[in-house]
N, CA, C and O atoms as CSV, one atom per row, in Angstrom:
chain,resi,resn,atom,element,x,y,z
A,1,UNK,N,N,122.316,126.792,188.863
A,1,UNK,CA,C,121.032,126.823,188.212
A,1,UNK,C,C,120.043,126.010,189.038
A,1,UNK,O,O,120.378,124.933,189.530
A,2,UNK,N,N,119.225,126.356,189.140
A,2,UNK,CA,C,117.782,125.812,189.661
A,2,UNK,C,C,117.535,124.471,189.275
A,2,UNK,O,O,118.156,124.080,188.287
A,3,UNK,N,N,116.629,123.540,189.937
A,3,UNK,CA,C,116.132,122.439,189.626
A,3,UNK,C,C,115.401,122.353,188.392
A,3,UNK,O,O,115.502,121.650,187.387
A,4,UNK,N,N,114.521,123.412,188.821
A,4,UNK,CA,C,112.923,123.859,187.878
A,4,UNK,C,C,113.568,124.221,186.679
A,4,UNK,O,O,113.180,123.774,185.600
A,5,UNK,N,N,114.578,125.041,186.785
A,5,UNK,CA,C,115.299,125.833,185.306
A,5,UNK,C,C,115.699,124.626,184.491
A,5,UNK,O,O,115.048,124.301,183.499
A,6,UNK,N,N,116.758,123.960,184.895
A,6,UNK,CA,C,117.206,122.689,184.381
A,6,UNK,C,C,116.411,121.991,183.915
A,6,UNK,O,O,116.455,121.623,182.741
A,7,UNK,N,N,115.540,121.670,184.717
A,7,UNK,CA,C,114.117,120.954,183.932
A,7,UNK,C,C,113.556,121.198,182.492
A,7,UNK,O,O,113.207,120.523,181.524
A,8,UNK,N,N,113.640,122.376,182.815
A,8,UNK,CA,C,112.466,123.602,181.623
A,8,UNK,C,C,113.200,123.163,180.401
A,8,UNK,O,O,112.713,122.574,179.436
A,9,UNK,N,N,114.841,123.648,180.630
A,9,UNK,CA,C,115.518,124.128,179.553
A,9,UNK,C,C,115.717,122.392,178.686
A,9,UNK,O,O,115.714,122.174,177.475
A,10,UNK,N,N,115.913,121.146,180.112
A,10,UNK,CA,C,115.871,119.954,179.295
A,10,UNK,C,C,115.106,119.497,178.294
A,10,UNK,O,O,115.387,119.102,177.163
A,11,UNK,N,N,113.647,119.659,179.136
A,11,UNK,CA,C,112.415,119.507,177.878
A,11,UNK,C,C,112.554,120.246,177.060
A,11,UNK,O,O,112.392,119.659,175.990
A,12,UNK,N,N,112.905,121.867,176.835
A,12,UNK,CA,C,113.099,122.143,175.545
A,12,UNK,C,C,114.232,121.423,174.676
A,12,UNK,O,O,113.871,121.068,173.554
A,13,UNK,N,N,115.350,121.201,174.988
A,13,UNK,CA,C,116.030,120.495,174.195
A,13,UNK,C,C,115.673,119.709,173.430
A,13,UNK,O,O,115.754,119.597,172.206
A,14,UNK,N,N,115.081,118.905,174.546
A,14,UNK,CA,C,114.447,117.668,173.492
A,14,UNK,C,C,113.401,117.736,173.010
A,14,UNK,O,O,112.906,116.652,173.319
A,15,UNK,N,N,112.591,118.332,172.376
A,15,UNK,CA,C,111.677,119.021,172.383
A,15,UNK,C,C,112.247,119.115,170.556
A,15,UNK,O,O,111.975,118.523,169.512
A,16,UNK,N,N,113.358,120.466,171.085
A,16,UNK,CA,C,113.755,120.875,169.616
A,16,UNK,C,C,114.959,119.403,168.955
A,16,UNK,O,O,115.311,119.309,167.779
A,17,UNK,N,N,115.276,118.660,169.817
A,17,UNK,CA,C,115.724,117.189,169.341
A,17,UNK,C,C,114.590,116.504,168.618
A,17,UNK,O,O,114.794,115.889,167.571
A,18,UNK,N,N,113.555,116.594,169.096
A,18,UNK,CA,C,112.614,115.926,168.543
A,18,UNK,C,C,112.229,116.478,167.381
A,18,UNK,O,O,112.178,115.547,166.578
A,19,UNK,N,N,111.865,117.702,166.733
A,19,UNK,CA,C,111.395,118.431,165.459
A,19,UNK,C,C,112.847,117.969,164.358
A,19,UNK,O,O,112.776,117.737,163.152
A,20,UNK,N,N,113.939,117.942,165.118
A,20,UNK,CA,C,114.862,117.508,163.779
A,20,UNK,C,C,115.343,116.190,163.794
A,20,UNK,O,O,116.326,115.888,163.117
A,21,UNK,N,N,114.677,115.269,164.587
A,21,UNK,CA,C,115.435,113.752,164.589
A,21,UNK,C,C,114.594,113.379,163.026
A,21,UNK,O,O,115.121,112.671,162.168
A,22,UNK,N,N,113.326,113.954,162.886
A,22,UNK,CA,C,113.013,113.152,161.139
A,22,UNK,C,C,114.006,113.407,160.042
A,22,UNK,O,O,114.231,112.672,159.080
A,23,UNK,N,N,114.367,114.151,160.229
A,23,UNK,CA,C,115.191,114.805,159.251
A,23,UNK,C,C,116.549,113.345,159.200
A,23,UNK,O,O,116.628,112.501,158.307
A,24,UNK,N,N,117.577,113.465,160.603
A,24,UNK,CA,C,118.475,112.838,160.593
A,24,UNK,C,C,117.737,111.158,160.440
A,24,UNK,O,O,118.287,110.434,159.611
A,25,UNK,N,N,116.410,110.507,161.296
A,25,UNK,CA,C,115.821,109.266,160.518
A,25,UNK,C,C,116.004,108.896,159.047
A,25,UNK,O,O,116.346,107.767,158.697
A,26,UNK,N,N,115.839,109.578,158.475
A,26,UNK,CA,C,115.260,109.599,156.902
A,26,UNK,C,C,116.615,109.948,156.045
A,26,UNK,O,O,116.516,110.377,154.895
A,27,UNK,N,N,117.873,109.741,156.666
A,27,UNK,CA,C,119.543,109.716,156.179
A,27,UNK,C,C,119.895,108.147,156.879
A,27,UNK,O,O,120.906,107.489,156.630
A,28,UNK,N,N,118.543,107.664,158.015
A,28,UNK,CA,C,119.507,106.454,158.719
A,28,UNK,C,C,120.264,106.694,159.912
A,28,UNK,O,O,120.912,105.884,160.575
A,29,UNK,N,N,120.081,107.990,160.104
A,29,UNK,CA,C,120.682,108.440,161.637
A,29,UNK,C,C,119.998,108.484,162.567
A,29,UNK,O,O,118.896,107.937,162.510
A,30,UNK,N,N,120.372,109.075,163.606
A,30,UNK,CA,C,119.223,109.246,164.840
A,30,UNK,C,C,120.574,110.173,165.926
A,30,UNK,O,O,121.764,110.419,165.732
A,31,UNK,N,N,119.784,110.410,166.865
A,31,UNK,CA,C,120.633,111.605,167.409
A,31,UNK,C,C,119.807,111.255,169.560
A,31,UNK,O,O,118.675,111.200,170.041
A,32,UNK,N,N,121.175,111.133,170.088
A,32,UNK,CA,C,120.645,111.285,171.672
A,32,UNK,C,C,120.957,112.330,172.388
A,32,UNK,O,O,121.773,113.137,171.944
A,33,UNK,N,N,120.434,112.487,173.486
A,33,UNK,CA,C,120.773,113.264,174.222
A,33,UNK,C,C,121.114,112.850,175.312
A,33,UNK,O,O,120.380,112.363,176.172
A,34,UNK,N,N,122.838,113.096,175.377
A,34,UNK,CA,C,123.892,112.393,176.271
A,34,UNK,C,C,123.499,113.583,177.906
A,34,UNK,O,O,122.673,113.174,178.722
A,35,UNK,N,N,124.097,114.742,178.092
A,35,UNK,CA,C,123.488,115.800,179.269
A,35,UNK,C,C,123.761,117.031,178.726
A,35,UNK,O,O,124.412,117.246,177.704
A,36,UNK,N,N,123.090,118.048,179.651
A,36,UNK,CA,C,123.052,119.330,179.748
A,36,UNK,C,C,123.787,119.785,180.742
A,36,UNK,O,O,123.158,119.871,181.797
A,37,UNK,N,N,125.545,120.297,180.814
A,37,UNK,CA,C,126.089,120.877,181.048
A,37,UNK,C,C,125.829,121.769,182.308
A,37,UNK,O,O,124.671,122.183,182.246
A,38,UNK,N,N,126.496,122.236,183.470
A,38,UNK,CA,C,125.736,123.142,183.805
A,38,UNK,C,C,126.529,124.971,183.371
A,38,UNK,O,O,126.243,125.994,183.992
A,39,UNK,N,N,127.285,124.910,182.458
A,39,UNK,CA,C,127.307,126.028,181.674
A,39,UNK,C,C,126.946,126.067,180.285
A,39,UNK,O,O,127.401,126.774,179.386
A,40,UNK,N,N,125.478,124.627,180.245
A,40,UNK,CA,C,125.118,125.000,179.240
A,40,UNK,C,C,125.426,124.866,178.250
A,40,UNK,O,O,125.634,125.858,177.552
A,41,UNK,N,N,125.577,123.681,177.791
A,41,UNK,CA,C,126.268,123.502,176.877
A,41,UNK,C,C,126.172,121.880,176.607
A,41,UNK,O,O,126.780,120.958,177.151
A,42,UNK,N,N,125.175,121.878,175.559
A,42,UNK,CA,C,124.582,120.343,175.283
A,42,UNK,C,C,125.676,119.218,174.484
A,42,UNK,O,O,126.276,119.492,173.445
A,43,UNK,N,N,125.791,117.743,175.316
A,43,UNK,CA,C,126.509,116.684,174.626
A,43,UNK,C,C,125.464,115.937,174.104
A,43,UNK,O,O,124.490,115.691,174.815
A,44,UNK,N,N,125.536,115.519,172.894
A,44,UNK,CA,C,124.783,114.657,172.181
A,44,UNK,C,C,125.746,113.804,171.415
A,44,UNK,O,O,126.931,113.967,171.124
A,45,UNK,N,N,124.578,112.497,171.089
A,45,UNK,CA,C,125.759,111.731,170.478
A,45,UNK,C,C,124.668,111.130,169.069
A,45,UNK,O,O,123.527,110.666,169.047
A,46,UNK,N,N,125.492,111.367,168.213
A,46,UNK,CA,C,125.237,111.294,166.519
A,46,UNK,C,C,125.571,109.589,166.512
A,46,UNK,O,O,126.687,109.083,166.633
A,47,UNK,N,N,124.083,108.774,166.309
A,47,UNK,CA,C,124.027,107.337,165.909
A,47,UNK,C,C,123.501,106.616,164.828
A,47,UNK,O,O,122.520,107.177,164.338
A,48,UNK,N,N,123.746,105.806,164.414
A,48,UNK,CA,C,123.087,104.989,162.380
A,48,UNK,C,C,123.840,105.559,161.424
A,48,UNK,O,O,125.047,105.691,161.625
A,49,UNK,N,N,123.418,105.870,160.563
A,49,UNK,CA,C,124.158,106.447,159.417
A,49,UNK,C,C,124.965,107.625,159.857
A,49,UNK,O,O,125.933,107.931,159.161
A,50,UNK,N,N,124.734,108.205,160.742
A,50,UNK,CA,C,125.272,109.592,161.253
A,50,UNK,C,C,126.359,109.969,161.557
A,50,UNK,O,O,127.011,110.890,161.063
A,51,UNK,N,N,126.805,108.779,162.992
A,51,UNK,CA,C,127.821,107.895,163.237
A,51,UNK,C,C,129.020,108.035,162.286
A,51,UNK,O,O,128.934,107.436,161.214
A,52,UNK,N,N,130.073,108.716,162.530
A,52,UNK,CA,C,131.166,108.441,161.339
A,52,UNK,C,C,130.863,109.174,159.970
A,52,UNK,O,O,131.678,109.017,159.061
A,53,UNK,N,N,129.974,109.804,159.802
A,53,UNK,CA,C,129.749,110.256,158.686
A,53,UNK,C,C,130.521,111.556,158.815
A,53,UNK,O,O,130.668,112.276,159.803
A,54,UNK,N,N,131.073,111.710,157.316
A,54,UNK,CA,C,132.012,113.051,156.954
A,54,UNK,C,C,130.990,114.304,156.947
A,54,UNK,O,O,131.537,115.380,157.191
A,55,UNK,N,N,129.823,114.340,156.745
A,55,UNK,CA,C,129.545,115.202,156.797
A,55,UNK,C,C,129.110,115.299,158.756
A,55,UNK,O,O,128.343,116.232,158.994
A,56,UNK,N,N,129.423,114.672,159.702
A,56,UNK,CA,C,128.498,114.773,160.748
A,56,UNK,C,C,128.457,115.910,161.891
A,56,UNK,O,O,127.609,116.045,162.773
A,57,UNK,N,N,129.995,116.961,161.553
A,57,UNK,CA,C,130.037,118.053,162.051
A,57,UNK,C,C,129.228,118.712,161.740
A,57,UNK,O,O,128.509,119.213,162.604
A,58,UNK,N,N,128.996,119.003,160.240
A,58,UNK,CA,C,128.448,119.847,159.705
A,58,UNK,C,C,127.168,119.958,160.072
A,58,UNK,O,O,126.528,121.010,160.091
A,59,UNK,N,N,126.697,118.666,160.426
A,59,UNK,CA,C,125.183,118.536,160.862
A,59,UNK,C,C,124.965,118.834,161.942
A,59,UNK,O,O,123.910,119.217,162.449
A,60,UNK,N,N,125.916,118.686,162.359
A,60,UNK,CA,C,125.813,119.034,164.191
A,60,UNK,C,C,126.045,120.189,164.311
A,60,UNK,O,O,125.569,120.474,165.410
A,61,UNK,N,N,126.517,121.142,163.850
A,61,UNK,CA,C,126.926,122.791,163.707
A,61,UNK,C,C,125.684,123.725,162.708
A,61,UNK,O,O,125.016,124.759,162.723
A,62,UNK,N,N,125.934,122.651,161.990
A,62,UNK,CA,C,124.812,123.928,161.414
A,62,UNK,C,C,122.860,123.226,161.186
A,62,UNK,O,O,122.005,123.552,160.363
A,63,UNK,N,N,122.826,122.344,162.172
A,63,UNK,CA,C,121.561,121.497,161.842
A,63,UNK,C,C,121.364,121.490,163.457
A,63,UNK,O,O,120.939,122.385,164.187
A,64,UNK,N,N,121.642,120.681,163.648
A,64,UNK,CA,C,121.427,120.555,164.934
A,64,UNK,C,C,121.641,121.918,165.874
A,64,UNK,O,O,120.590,122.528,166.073
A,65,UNK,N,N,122.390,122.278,166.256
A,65,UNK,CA,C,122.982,123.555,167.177
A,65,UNK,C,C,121.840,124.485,167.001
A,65,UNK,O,O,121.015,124.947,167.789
A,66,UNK,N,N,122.082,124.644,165.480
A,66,UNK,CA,C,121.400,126.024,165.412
A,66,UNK,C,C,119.967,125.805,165.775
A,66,UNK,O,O,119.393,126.732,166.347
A,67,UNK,N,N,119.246,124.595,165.494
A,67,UNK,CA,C,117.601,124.272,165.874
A,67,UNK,C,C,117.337,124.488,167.127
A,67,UNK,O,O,116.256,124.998,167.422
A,68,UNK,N,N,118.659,123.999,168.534
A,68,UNK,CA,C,118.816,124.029,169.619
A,68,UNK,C,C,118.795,125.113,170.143
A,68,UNK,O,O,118.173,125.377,171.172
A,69,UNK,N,N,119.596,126.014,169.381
A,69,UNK,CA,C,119.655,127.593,170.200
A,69,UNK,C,C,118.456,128.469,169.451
A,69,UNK,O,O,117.851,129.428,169.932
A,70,UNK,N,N,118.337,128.061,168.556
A,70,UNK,CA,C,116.643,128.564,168.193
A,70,UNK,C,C,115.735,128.726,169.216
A,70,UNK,O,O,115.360,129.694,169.878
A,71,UNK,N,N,115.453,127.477,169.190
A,71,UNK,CA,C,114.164,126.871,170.557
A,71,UNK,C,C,114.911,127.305,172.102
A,71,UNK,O,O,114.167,127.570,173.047
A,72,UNK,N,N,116.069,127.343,172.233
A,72,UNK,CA,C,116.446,127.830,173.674
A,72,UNK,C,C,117.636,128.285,173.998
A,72,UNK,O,O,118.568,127.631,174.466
A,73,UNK,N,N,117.598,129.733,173.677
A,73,UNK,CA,C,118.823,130.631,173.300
A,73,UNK,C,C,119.650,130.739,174.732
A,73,UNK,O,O,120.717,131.337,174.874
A,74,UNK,N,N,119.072,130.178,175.546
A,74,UNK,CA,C,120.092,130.035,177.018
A,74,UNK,C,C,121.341,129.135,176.563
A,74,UNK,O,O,122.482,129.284,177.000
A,75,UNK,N,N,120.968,128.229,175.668
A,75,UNK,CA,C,122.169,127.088,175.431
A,75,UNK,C,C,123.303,127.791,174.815
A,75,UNK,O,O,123.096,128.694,174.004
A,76,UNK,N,N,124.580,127.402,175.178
A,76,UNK,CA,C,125.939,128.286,174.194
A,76,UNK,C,C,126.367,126.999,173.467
A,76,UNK,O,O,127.205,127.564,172.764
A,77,UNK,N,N,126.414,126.295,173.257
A,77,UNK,CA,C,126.881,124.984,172.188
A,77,UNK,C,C,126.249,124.032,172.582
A,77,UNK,O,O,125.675,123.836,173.653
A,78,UNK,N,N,126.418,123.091,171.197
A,78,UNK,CA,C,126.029,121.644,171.088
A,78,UNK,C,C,127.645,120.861,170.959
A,78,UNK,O,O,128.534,121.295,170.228
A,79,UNK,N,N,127.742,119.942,171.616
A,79,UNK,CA,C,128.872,119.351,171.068
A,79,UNK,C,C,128.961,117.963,171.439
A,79,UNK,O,O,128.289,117.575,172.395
A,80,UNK,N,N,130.006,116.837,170.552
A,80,UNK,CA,C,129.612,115.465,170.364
A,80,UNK,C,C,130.319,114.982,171.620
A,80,UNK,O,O,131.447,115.291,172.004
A,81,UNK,N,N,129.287,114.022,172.280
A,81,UNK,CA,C,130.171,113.333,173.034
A,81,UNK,C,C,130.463,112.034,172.867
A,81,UNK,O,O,131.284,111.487,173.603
């Protein structure tokens, strides 16, 4: 992949990290962005309340991921690192 591509697709990530970190704030969580894969495939790491929480797959699969491949359908998973 390209420099420029990598670039693009980073800022979108975070981008669409950014529209759902209020969401996980306002539970006490917060959410980083560990790297972008080069098959694509985003590590993030779930921190604050988030951290250890039973529900935190769930958030990450069906909250997170899906906002991610929304905003930038090049990505094939989100997953915790």
């Amino acid at each position: 992949m390209k420099t420029s591509e990598n670039t693009s697709i980073k800022e979108k990530v975070k981008k669409a990290l950014d529209r759902i970190r209020p969401y996980l704030q306002s539970d006490g969580g917060d959410i980083e962005l560990i790297e972008i894969t080069d098959d694509l495939n985003v590590k993030v790491k779930l921190t604050g309340a988030c951290h250890g929480c039973p529900f935190s797959m769930q958030t990450l699969k069906a909250g997170v991921e899906q906002a991610i491949i929304r905003e930038v359908p090049e990505i094939k998973s989100v997953i915790s690192a």
